[in-house]
VEXPA-959167 format. One record per atom (N, C-alpha, C, O): residue in one letter; atom name; x negated, y negated, z. Coordinates in steps of 0.2 Angstrom, whole numbers, plus 2048, in hexadecimal, padded with zeros to 3 digits. Atoms other than C-alpha are relative to their C-alpha. Example, Ala and Ser with C-alpha at 12.3 -4.5 7.8 and 13.67 -1.06 7.14 Angstrom:
# residues 2
a,N,7FC,806,800
a,CA,7C2,816,827
a,C,7FC,7FA,800
a,O,7F7,7FB,803
s,N,804,806,7FF
s,CA,7BC,805,824
s,C,804,7FB,803
s,O,801,7F5,804
# end
This chain:
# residues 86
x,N,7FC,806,800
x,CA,800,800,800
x,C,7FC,7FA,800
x,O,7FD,7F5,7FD
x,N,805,807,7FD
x,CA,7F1,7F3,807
x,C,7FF,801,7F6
x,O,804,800,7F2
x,N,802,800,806
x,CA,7E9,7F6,7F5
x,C,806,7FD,7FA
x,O,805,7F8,7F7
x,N,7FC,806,805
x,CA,7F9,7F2,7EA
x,C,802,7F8,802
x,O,803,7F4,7FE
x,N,800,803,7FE
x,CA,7FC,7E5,7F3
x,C,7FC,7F9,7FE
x,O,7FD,7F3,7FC
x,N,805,804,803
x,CA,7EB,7DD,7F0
x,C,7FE,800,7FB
x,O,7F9,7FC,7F9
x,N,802,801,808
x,CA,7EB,7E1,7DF
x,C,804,7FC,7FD
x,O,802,7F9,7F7
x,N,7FC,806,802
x,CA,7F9,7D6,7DD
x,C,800,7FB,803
x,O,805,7F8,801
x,N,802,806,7FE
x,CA,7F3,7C8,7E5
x,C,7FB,7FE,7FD
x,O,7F9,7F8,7FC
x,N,808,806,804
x,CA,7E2,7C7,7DC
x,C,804,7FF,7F8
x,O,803,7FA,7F5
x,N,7FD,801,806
x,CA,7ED,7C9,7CC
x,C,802,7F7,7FF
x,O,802,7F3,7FA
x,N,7FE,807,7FF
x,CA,7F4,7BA,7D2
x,C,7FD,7FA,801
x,O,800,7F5,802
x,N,806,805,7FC
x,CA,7E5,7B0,7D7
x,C,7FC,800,7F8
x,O,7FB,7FB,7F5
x,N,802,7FE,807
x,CA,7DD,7B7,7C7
x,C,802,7FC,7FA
x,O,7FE,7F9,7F7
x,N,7FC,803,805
x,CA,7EB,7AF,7BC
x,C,800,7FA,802
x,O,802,7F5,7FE
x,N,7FF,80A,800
x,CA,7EA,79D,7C6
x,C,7F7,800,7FD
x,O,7F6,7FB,7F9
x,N,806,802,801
x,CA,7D5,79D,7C3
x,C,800,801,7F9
x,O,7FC,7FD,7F6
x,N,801,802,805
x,CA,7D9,7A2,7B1
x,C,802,7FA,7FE
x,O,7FE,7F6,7FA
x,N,7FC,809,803
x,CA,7E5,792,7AE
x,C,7FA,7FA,803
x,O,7FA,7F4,801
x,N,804,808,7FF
x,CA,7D7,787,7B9
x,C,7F9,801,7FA
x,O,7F7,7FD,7F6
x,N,807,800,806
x,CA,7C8,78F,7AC
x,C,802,7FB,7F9
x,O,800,7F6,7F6
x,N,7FD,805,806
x,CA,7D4,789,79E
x,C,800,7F9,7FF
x,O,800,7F6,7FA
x,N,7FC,809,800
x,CA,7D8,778,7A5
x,C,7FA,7FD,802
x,O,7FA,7F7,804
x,N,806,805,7FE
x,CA,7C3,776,7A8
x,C,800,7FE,807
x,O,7FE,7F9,809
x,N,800,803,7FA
x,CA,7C5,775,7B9
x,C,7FC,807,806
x,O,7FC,80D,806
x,N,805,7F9,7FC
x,CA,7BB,77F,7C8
x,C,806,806,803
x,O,80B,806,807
x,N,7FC,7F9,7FC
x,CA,7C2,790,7CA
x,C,802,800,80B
x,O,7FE,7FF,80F
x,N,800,800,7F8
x,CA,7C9,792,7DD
x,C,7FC,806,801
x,O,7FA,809,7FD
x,N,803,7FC,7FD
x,CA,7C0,79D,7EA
x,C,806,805,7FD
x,O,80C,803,7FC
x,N,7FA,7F9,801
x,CA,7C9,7B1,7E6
x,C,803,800,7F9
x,O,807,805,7F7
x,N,7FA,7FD,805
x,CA,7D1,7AD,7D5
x,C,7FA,7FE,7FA
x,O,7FC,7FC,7F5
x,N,805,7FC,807
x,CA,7C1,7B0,7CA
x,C,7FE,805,7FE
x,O,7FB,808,802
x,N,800,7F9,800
x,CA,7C3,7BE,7C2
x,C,7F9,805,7FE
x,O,7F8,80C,7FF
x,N,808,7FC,802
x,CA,7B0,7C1,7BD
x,C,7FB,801,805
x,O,7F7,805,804
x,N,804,7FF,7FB
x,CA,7AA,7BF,7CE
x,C,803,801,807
x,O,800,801,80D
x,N,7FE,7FE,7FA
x,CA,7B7,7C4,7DA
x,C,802,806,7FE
x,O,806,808,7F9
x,N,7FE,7FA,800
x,CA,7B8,7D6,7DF
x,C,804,801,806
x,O,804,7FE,80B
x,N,7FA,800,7FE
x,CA,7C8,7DD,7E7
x,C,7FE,804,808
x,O,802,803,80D
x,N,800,7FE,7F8
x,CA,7C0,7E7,7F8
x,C,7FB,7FB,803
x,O,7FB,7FB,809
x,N,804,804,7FC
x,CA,7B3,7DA,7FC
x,C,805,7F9,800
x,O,803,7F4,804
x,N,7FD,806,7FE
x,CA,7C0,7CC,7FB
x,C,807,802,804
x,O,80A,7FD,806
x,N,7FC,7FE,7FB
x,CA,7CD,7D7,806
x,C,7FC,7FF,808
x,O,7FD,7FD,80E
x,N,805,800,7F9
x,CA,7BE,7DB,813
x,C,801,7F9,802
x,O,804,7F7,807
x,N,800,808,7FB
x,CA,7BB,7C8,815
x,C,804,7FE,802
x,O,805,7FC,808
x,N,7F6,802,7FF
x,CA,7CF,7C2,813
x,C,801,802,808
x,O,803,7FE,80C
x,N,7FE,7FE,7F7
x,CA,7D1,7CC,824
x,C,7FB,7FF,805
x,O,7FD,7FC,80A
x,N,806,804,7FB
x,CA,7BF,7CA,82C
x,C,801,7FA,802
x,O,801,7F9,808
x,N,7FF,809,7FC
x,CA,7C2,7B6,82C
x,C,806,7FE,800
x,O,807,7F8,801
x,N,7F9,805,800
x,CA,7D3,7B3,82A
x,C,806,804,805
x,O,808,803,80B
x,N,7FB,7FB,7FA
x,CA,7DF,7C0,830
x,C,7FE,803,806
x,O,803,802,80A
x,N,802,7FD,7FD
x,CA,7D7,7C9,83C
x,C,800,7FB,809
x,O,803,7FC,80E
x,N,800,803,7FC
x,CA,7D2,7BA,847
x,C,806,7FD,801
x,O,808,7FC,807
x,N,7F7,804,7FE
x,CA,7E3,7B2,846
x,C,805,804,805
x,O,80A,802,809
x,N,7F9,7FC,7FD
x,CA,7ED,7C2,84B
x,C,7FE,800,806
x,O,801,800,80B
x,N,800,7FD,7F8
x,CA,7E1,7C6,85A
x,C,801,7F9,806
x,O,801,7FA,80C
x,N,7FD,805,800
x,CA,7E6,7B2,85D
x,C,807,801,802
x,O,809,800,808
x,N,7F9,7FC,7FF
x,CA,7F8,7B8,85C
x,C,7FF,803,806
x,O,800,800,80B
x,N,800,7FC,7FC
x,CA,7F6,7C6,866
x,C,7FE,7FE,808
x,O,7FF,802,80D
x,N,803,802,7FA
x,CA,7EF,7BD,875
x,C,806,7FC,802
x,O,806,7FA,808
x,N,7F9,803,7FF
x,CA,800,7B5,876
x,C,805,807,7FF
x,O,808,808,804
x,N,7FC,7FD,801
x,CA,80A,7C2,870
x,C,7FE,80A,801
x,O,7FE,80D,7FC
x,N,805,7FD,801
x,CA,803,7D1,876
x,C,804,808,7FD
x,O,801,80C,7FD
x,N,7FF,7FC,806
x,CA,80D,7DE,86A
x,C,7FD,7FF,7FA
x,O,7FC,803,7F5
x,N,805,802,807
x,CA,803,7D7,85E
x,C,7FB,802,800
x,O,7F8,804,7FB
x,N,806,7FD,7FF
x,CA,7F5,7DB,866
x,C,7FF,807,800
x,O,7F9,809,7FF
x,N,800,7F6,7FC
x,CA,7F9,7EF,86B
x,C,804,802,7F8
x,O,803,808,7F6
x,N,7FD,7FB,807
x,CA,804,7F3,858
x,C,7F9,7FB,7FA
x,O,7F3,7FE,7F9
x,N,803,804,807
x,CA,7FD,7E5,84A
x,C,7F9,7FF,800
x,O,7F6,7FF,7FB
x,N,808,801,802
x,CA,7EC,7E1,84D
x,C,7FC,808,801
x,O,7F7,808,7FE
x,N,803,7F9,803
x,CA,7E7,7F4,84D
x,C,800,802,7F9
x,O,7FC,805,7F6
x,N,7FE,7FF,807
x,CA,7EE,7F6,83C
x,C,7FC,7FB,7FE
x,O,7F8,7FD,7F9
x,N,805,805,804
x,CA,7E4,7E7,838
x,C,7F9,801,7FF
x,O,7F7,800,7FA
x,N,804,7FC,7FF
x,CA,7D4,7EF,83E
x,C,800,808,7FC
x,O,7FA,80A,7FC
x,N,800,7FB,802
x,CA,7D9,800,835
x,C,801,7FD,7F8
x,O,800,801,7F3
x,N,800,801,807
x,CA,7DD,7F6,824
x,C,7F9,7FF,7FF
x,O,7F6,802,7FA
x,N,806,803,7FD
x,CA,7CC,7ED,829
x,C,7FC,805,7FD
x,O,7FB,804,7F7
x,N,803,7F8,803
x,CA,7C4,7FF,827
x,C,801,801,7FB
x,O,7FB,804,7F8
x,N,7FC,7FE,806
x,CA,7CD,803,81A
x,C,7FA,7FE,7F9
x,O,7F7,801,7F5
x,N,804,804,807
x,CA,7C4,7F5,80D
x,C,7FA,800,803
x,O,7F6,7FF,7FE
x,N,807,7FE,7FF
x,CA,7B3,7F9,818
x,C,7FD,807,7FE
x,O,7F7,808,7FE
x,N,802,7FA,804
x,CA,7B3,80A,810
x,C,804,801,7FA
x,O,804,807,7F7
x,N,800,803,808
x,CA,7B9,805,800
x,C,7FA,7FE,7FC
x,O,7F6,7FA,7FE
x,N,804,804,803
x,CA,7AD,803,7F3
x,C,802,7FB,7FB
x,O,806,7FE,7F7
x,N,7FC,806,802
x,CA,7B2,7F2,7E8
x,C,7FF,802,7F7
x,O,800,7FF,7F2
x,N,7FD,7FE,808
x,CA,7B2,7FD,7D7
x,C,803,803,7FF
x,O,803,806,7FA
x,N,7F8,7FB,800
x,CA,7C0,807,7DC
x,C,806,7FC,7FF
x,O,80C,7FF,7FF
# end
């Protein structure tokens, strides 16, 4: 599921850095399609974005801490044993 997921989102990131290449304009970070690959921009997405914010959450909400941030930690893994030409 994590995988389709993220394949539809770089698709979409993909398709805005095509139209900024078109329009001459700097490609955003994640939507070049010649230099971003799909498990090293999962790892990082949850390493600095997600991960801190849920265990943020969780210190408030502590179902958040004991259900969702393990799942985040096990997607975590997931893209850390992935190789980024799968």
């Amino acid at each position: 599921v994590a995988k389709y997921w993220a394949d539809c989102a770089l698709s979409e990131f993909f398709a805005q850095g095509d139209l900024e290449a078109e329009k001459g304009l700097p490609i955003s970070p994640l939507c070049d399609r010649n230099s971003t690959d799909l498990a090293s921009s999962q790892r990082d997405f949850i390493r600095y974005i997600v991960l801190p914010a849920f265990e943020v959450l969780g210190s408030i909400i502590l179902d958040v801490e004991r259900v969702v941030v393990p799942q985040i930690v096990q997607n975590l893994e997931y893209w850390e044993n992935i190789s980024d030409d799968k």
